[in-house]
N, C-alpha and C positions, 0 to 999 in steps of 0.2 A: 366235587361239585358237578351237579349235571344241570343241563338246562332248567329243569324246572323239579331239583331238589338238591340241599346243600343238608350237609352234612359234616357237623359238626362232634369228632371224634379224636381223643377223646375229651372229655370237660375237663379243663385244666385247673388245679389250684382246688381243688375238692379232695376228700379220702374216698377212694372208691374208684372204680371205673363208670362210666357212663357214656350216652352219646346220645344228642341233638339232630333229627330230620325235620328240614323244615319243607314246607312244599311249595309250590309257585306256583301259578298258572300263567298261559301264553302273555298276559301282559306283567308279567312277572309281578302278583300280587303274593303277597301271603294269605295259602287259603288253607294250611293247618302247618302246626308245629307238636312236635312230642319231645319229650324226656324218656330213652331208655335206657333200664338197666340193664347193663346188659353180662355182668356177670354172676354165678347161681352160688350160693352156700346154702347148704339143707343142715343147719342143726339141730331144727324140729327133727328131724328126724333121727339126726345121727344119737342126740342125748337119750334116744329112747332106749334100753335095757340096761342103762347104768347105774350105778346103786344113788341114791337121792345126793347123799351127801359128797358125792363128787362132784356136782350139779356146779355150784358155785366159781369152782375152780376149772372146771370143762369148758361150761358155756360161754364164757368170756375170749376163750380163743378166736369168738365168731371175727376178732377187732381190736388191731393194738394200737390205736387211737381213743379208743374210750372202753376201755378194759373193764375200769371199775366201776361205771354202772353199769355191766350185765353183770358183776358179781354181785355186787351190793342188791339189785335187783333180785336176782338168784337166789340168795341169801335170806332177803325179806320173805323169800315166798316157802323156800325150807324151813326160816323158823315156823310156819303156820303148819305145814306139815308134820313140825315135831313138837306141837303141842303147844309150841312159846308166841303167846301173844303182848307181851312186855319184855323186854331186854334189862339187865340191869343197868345202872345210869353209868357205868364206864363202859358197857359194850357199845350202849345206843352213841354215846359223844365221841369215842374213840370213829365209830362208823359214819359218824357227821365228819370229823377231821377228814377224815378220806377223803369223803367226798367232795367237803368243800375244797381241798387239794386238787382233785380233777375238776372240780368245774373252771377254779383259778388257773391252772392251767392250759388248759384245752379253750378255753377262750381268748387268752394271750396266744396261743399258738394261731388260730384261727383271724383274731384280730390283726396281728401284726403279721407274720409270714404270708398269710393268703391272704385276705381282703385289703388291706394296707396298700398296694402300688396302685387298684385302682382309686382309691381315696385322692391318693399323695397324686399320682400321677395323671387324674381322668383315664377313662374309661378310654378314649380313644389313643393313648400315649402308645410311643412306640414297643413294641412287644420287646425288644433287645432292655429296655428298663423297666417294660412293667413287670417287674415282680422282685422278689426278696434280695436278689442280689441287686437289682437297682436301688433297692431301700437303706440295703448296708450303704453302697456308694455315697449315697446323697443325705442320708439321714441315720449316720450311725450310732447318735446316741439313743433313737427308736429302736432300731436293729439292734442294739447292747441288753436294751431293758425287755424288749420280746423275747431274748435270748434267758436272762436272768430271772425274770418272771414266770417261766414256764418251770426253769429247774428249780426255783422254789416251790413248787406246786408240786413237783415230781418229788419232791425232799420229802416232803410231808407223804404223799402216797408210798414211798416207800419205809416209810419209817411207821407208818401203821397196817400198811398190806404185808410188807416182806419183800415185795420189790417194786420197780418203778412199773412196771406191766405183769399183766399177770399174776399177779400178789394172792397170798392164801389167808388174806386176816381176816376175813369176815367166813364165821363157820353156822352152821345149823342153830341157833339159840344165842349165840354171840360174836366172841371175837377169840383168839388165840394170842393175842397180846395186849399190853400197855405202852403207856409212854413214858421214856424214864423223864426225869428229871434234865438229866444233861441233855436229852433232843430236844426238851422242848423251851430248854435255853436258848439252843443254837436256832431255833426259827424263831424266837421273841428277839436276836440277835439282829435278827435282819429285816424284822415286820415296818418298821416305822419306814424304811426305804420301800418296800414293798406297794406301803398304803401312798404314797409319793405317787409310785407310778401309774397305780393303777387310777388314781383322780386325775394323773394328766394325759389316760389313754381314754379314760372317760370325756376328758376334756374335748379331746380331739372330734369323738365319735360326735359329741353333740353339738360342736361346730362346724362339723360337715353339713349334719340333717339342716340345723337351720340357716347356712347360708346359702343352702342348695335347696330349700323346702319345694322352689319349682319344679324342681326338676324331679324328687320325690314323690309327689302330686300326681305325677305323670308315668311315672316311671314303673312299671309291673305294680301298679296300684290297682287295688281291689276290695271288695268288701268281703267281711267270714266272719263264722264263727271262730271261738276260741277255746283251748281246753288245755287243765293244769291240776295240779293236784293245789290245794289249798291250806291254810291252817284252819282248826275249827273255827277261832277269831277270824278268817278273813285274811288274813296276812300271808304272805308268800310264805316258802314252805319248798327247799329246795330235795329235800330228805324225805319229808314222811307228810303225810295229810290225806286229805277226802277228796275226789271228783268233782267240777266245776264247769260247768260251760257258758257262756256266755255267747248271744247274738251279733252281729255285728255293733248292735246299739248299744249293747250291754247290759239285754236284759238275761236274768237267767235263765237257759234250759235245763237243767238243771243244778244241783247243789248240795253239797256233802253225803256224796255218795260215797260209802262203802266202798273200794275198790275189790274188794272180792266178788262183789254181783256185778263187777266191770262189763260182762259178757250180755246186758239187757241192757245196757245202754248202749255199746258199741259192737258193730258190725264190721266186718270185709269183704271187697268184692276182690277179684280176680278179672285183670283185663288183658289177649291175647299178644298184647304186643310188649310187656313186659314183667320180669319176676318181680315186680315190687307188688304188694296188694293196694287196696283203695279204700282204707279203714271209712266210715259215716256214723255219722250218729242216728239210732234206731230207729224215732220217733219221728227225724225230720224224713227218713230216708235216701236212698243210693245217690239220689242224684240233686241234691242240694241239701246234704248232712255233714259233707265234708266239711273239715274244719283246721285249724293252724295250732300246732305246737311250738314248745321254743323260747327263749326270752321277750319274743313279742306279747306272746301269748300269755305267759308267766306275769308279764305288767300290767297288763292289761285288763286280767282274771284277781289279780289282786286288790283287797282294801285298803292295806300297807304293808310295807319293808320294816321288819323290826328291828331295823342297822340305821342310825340317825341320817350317816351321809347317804348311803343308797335310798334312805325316804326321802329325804328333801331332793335327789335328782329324779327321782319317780314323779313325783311333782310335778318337777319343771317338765318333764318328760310329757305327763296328762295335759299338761296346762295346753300344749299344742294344739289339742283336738276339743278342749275345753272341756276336759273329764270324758268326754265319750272314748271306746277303745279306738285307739290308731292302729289305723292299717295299711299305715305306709309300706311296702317291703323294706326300703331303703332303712326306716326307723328298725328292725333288727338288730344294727349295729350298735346303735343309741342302746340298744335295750341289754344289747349282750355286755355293754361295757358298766352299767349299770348293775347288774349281777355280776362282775368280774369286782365290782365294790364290792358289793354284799357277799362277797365270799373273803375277801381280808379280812373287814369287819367280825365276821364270823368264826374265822380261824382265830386271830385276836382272843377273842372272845374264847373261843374253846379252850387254847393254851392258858390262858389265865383260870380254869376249873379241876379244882383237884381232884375232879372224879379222873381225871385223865392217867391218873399212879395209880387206881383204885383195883383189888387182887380179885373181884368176883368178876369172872369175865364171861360165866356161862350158865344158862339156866335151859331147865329139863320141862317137856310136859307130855302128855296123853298123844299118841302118835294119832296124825290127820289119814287120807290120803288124797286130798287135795287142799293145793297152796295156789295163790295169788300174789305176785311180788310188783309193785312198781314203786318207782323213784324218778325225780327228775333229772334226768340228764343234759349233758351241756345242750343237747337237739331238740330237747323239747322230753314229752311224757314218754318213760318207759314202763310197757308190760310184760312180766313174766309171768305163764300159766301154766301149771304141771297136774299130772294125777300121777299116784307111785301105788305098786300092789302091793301085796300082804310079804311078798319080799324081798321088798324095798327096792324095788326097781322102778325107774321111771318109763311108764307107760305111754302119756302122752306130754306134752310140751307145744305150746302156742306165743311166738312173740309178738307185741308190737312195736317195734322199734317210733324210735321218736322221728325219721325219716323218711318211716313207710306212712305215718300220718298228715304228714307234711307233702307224699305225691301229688296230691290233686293239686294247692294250691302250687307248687313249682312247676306246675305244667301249664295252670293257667297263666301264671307267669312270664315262662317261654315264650307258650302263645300271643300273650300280648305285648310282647316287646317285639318281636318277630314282627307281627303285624304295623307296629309304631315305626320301625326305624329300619326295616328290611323289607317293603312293598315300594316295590318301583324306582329304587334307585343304585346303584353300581354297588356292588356288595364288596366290604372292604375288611380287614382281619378285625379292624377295631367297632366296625360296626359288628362284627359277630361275637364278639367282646361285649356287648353288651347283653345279649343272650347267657353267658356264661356269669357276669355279674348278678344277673338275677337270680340264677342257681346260687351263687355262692354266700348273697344274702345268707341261705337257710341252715347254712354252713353242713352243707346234707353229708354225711354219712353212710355211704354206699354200698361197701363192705357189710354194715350191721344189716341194712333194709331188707336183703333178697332173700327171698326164696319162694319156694312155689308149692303149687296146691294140685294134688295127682302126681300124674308121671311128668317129668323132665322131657317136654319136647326134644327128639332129635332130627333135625332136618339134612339130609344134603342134596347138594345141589349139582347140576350137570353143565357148567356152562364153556360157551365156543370162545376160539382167540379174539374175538369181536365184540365180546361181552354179552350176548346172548344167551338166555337161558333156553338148553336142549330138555331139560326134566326135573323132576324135583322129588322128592318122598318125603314123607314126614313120618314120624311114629305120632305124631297128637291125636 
C-alpha cells in the first residue's frame, strides 16, 4: 500500500491468480479500481497444429477446476467438424451425467469452501476464521457435506469421463463409454442424502440474500444484460440450447440463436492493462454491450426449470424483483445454489434412463472444417471455436471462457465497492475483504480466462534501492 494506491494481491479464495489496484486521491477518495489478470495461458494458440481429435482431451488442461466443460465444450464442437450433428441417446445422456456431475460439484466446492466464511462469518470477521478451516471449526456438519458433496460429483465425473480430472469420455461423435448397472446403483445409493443437502445449502443461500436484501441493494449492485444458452421451450438448458440475451428489464436482444453464427452477435475487445478480453454484444456495442454470465444470468434468461424443486425455488427467487431480472451481485449465490438443485434433480433423473447401459456410443458423418462448441459451465456460457485443414490439423482455435464474459461486470463491481466502503476512511483487511467478496460472487475462474491477442508483452524494469524507476523497455 502506498499513499494513494492499495493493492490488493493476490485475490484470495478464487481459482486463479489475480490482483486488485485501487487508486486514491490526496483526500484519499477512490477515483478508479481495476481487476488484473495477471497471469497468461496461450492455448489458442498452443492447440493449433494438433490433430482435431486430441482437441477434447488437450484443451481441457487449460484448468483443473472445471476440466469438463472445455472438454465437453471441445467435444460439442468436434462433433460438428466430423459431420455429427445428433449424438445417439446414450452418448448425449451419458455426456449430460457429466456434466451435471461437474456443475454439482464445482458449485458445492465454490459454495462451501470459498464463499461460505464470508456468508457464516460477515465479510469483516477476523481473517484467522474467515475461511474453510474456520467453517470446519464452528460448522462441521457444513464442512462434512461440502466435503461429501463435491466427491459425489467427482463420482459420477469419473465414472463417465474416466477420471475425476481430465477424463477422455467424450470423443468426436460421442462417448467411449457406458454406465454399468452396478455404478449407477451405487450413486442411486446415495442420491436421496445428496438431494438433502443440497435443499439445505439452497436453504442457506436464500436466507442470506433475504435477511440481507439491504445490504444486497447496495452492495456491487448494478444493472446488465444477460446471456445463456436456452432450451427451444424457453427453459434452462445447462448442456445444449440456443443463444439468448436479455436487457437489464428483460426485454430480448436477441433469441434462439444458432450458436454457430455465435461470431455476429458477439465481439471482443482487448484492454492494455490486462490478459483477459472484454467480450460485448455486437449490436449494442463496445461500450455498453457488455453483459453477465453464470447462474444469475442462467435464471434470469430462463422461462422455467424443468426439475419441480429448482422451478418452484426459481420462483421464489423472481418473486424478489417481481418477475423482472435480478441484478443483485450478492443474488449469484441464491442462483448458484438453485442450479446445484437442478443438477441432483437431473442426475436423478438420468440414473433412472436406461439409455444410460445403451452399446451405440458413436456416430460417424461428412467431415466439417469448422466447429463451434458451447455448453454451460459452472461460470456461466462457454465457447469453443476451431477451423482444422484438409489434414486434420487444427488451424485456428478462439475461446470464450465464461470469466472472460464476466470481466466488465467484476470490474465494475470492484469499482463500486471500492468507492462505497474505501473513500475516506482508514483502510482495514476486512474492508478490503469486501473488494475480494465481490469478486468471489462470480466465482471467476482465472486460470480458464487468459490470454492474449498478438505478442506477449515483455517488460523490464530498472529500478533504485529507493523504489524509483531508472528505465523501463517494453517489447509491446
Amino acid at each position: 500500500m502506498t499513499a494513494n494506491k492499495i493493492t490488493i494481491e493476490p485475490v484470495t479464495r478464487v481459482e486463479g491468480h489475480g490482483k486488485v489496484t485501487i487508486h486514491l486521491d490526496d483526500n484519499k477518495q477512490v477515483t478508479d479500481a481495476k481487476l488484473h489478470i495477471v497471469e497468461f495461458r496461450g492455448f489458442e494458440r498452443f492447440i493449433q497444429g494438433r490433430p482435431f481429435w486430441e482437441v477434447p482431451v488437450t484443451i481441457q488442461r487449460l484448468c483443473g477446476i472445471c476440466p469438463v466443460s472445455h472438454h465437453l465444450a471441445a467435444a460439442k464442437a468436434m462433433d460438428i467438424i466430423v459431420g455429427v450433428d445428433k449424438l445417439t441417446p446414450t452418448a448425449e445422456k451419458m455426456r449430460r451425467l457429466m456434466h451435471y456431475g461437474q456443475m454439482y460439484q464445482s458449485h458445492a466446492l465454490h459454495f462451501f469452501h470459498l464463499c461460505s466464511p464470508d456468508l457464516l462469518f460477515g465479510f469483516d470477521a477476523d481473517v484467522a476464521i474467515r475461511n474453510v478451516v474456520g467453517v470446519a471449526a464452528k460448522y462441521p456438519e457444513l464442512a462434512v457435506q461440502g466435503v461429501m458433496m463435491r466427491k459425489y460429483g467427482q463420482e459420477i465425473i469419473k465414472a463417465t469421463a474416466g477420471k475425476k480430472i481430465h477424463g477422455t469420455g467424450a470423443i468426436p461423435g460421442g462417448i467411449n463409454k457406458n454406465l454399468s448397472i452396478a455404478e449407477r446403483d451405487e450413486f442411486l445409493k446415495d442420491l436421496d442424502q445428496q438431494m438433502e443437502w443440497a435443499k439445505g445449502a439452497l436453504k442457506i443461500a436464500k436466507d442470506y440474500t433475504v435477511e440481507n436484501i439491504g445490504l444486497a441493494k447496495e452492495f456491487a449492485n448494478f444493472e446488465s444484460s444477460h446471456l445463456s444458452l436456452i432450451r427451444e421451450d424457453g427453459a434452462m438448458d445447462l448442456y445444449h440450447g440456443n443463444l439468448r440475451a436479455i436487457d437489464k428489464d428483460g426485454n430480448k436482444i436477441f433469441d434462439q440463436v444458432d450458436y454457430q453464427g455465435y461470431h455476429n452477435y458477439i465481439a471482443e475487445e482487448v484492454r492494455d492493462w490486462s490478459y483477459m478480453k472484454f467480450p460485448f454484444i455486437k449490436s449494442i456495442g463496445n461500450e455498453d454491450g457488455w453483459y453477465r454470465v453464470g447462474p444469475l444470468s442462467r435464471v434470469n434468461t430462463a422461462d422455467f426449470i424443468d426439475t419441480p424443486m429448482a422451478e418452484e425455488a426459481r420462483k421464489e427467487f423472481m418473486a424478489v424483483t417481481d418477475g423482472k431480472p435480478n441484478n443483485l451481485t450478492l443474488a449469484y449465490h441464491w442462483a448458484r445454489m438453485i442450479e446445484l438443485l437442478h443438477s441432483a434433480e437431473k442426475i436423478k433423473e438420468l440414473l433412472n434412463d436406461a439409455d444410460l447401459q445403451g452399446e451405440d456410443l458413436v456416430v460417424k458423418g461428412h467431415r466439417r472444417e469448422e466447429g463451434v462448441g458451447l455448453i454451460e459451465a459452472p461460470r456461466g456460457t462457454l465457447f469453443h471455436h476451431y477451423k482444422v485443414n484438409e489434414d486434420d490439423q487444427v488451424t485456428m482455435c478462439n475461446l470464450i471462457v465464461s470469466t472472460t464474459s464476466n470481466n466488465e461486470p467484476m470490474n465494475r463491481a470492484v469499482a463500486s465497492v471500492a468507492k462505497k466502503y474505501l473513500s475516506g476512511v482508514e483502510i482495514t483487511e476486512g474492508l478490503l475483504n469486501h473488494v475480494e467478496v465481490a469478486i468471489r460472487a462470480y466465482d471467476p475462474c482465472l486460470s480458464c480466462a487468459t490470454h492474449a491477442l498478438g505478442r506477449m508483452p515483455l517488460e523490464v524494469s530498472v529500478i533504485d534501492d529507493s523504489g524509483n524507476v531508472l528505465d523501463r523497455k517494453s517489447t509491446r
